[in-house]
C-alpha positions, -999 to 999 in steps of 0.1 A, spaced: 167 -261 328 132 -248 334 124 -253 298 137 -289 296 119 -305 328 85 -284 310 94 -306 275 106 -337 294 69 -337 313 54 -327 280 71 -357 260 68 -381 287 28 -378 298 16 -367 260 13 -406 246 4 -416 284 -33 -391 282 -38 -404 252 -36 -435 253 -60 -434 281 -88 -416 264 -83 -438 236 -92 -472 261 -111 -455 290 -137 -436 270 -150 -469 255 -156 -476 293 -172 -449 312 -202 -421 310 -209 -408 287 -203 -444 261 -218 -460 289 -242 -451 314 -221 -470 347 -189 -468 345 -169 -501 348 -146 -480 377 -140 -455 400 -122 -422 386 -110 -414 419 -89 -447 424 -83 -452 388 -61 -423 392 -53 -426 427 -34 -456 415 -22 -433 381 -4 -412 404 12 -441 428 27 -454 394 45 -420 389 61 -422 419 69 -463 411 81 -449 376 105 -418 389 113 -442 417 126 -470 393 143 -445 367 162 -430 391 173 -462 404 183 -475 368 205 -443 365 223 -437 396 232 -475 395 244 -469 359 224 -500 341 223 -489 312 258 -480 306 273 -515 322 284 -543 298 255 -567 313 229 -539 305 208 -558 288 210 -588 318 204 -564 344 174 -547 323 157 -580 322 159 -579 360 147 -543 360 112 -557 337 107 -580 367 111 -553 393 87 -529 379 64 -561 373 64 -569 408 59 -533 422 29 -531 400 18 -560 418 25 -552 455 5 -522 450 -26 -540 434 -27 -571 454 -46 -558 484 -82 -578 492 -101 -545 483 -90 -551 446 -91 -594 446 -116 -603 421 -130 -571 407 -135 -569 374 -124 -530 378 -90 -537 390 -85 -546 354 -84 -511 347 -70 -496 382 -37 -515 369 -34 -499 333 -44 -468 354 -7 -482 370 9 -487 341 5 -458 326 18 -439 355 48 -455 358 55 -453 318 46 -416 326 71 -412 354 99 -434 334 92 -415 304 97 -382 312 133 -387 338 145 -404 304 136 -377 283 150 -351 309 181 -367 312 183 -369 273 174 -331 269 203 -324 296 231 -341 279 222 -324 240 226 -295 261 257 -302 275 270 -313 240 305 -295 233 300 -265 209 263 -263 216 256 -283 182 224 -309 187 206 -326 160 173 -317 175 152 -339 152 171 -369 162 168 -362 198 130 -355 195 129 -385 179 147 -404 202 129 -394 234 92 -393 217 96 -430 201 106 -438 241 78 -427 253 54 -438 232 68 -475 235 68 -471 273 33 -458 276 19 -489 250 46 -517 270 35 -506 306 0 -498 303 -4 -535 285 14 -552 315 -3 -532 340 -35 -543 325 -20 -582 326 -12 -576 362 -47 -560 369 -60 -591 353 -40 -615 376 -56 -594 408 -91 -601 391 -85 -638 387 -70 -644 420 -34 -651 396 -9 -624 405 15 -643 398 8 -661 367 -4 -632 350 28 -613 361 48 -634 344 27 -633 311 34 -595 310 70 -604 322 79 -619 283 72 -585 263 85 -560 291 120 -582 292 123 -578 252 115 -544 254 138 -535 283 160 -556 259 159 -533 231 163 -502 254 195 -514 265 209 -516 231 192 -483 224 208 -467 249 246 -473 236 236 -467 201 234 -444 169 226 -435 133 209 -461 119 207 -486 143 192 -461 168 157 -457 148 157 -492 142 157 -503 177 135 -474 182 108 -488 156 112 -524 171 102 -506 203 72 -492 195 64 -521 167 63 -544 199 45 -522 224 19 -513 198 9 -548 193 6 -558 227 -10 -533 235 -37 -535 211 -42 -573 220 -41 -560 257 -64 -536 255 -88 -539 222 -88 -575 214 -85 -588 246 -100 -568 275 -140 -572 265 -139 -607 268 -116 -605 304 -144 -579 318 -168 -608 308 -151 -638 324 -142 -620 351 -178 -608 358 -191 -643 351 -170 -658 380 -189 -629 406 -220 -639 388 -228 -607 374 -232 -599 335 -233 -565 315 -246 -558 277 -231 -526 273 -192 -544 272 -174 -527 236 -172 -553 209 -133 -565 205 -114 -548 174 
């Protein structure tokens, strides 16, 4: 058991580091000489999405979502539910406005794709183990649960950012339900992913990470300098040293 919560962290927080370097080091000392945020409640608010993301996992699993007929139904409801914790947690007046906030709720996002993540791949780990006969096609399941992750980290970090944005321009709301479209067709895909196998399974893996990997890169590379810039603009202030988009 030890072994498997030590590979289900591993698996679950791996793609959520890195993508985080990959985004944040564009954005803080030493790339640029004032950070555009505050480490301490970036993750401040990393680690209150871990809790969100265990919290929400373990509520999709002891209410046995994913194995009900309506899976899919009830996982769009689930999208909305980890949308709107995201924003009860960002929409307090010390974050309204602030072009930072922008990245406190990736921070978010990221922790609760963390959190989700890794129960997921725990719970995966624990039933190849409790296969009949001890026989596992390890490659599959190591597929299985790193493809989950990785789509989790790029789906959640990209709404978090969308809710971060709605906190910046006074539009919870609005921007919640801009993030609300991918994360249902994700949580979409999961639910079929969940009952499937053989072929099927990696293709609905693929379409997972396909679609988190391209909202994510709008999100957060062709997107986010030009949102740091409106948003600044409405506080009047201005920076030069915002990255170019890609």
């Amino acid at each position: 058991m030890d072994w498997t919560f030590g590979i289900a962290l591993l698996v679950g927080f791996a793609p959520v580091f890195i993508a985080m370097d990959l985004v944040m080091r564009n954005y803080t000392y030493p790339r640029v000489e004032n950070p555009f945020f505050k480490d301490s409640t970036f993750f401040g608010l990393f680690t209150v999405g871990i809790f969100e993301g265990v919290f929400i996992y373990f509520g999709i699993r002891l209410l046995n979502i994913l194995e009900s007929p309506l899976a899919i139904i009830y996982m769009i409801a689930v999208a909305l539910v980890q949308l709107m914790a995201m924003v009860v947690v960002m929409n307090l007046k010390r974050f309204r406005g602030k072009s930072d906030s922008i990245f406190y709720g990736y921070g978010l996002g990221l922790g609760m794709a963390g959190g989700l993540a890794s129960g997921f791949a725990y719970s995966i780990c624990m039933l190849g183990e409790s296969v009949e006969g001890g026989i596992v096609d390890i490659p599959a399941v190591a597929i299985y649960i790193i493809c989950l992750s990785v789509g989790l980290t790029l789906i959640l970090g990209s709404c978090g950012t969308n809710v971060g944005e709605g906190i910046a321009r006074h539009l919870p709301m609005q921007f919640m339900l801009q993030g609300a479209i991918p994360l249902a067709a994700f949580n979409m895909l999961l639910a079929g992913l969940w009952t499937s196998e053989g072929f099927m399974m990696y293709v609905l893996l693929i379409a997972m990470v396909l679609l988190g990997a391209f909202y994510f890169h709008k999100c957060l590379f062709r997107n986010l300098p030009a949102i740091i810039r409106e948003v600044l603009k409405m506080n009047g202030q201005k920076r030069d040293d915002i990255p170019e988009s890609k």
